[in-house]
C-alpha positions in Angstrom: 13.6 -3.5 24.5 12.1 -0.8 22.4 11.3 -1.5 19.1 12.7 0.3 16.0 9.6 0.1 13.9 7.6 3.3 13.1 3.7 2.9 14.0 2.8 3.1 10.0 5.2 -0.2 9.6 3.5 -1.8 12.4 0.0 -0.8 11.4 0.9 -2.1 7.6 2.1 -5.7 9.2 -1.0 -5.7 11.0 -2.7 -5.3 8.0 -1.1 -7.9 6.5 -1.4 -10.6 8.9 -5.1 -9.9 9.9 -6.6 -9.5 6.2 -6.6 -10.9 2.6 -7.3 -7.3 1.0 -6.1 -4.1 2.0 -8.5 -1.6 0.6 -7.7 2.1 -0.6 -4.2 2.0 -1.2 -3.5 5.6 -2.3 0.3 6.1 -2.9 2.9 3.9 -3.9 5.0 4.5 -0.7 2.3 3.0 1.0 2.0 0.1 -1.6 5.3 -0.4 -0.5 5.4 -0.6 3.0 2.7 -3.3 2.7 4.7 -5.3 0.2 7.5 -5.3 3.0 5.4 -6.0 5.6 3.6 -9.0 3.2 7.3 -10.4 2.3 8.2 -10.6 6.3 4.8 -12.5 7.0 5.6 -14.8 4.2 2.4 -14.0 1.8 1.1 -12.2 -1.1 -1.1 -9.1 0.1 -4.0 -8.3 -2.5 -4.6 -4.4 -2.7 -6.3 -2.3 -4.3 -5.5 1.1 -5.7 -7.8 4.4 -5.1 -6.9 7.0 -7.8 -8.4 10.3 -7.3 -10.4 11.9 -10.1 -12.1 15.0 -8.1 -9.9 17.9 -7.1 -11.9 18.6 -3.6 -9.9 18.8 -0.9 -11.8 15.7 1.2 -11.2 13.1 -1.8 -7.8 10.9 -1.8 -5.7 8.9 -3.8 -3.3 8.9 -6.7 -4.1 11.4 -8.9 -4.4 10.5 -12.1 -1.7 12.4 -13.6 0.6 10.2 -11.5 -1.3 7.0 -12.0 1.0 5.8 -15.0 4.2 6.4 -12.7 3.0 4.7 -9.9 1.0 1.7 -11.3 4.5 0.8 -12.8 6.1 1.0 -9.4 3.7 -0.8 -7.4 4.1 -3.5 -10.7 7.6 -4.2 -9.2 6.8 -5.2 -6.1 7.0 -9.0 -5.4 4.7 -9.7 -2.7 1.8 -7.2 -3.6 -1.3 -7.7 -6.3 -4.2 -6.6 -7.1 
């Protein structure tokens, strides 16, 4: 049976099952998925948040103009910290 799970969902539970941190967590979607994928393993997934300050093209991250917004999201979550 084929499974209805995109490869990002199964790469984020993964993530979650194999380590205590997940490093370089750059946008509150993906903040999100691993707060799913933490809730359906039963634990609390420590991340951490890379914010962009540079504006070259090869840096990522939040950038800092949408820290605020996102910071508050990724506050809601229940099964995330950091």
């Amino acid at each position: 049976m084929a499974s209805n799970r995109s490869s990002s969902e199964k790469q984020g539970k993964d993530c979650c099952e194999l380590f205590d941190m997940v490093q370089s967590v750059d946008s509150l979607e993906l903040a999100v998925l691993i707060d799913k994928c933490a809730a359906e393993t039963g634990k609390k997934q420590s991340i951490l948040i890379q914010v962009k300050l540079s504006d070259e093209d090869n840096k990522h991250g939040i950038i800092k103009e949408n820290l605020n917004e996102a910071l508050g999201g990724i506050r809601q979550l229940g099964n995330s910290e950091g």
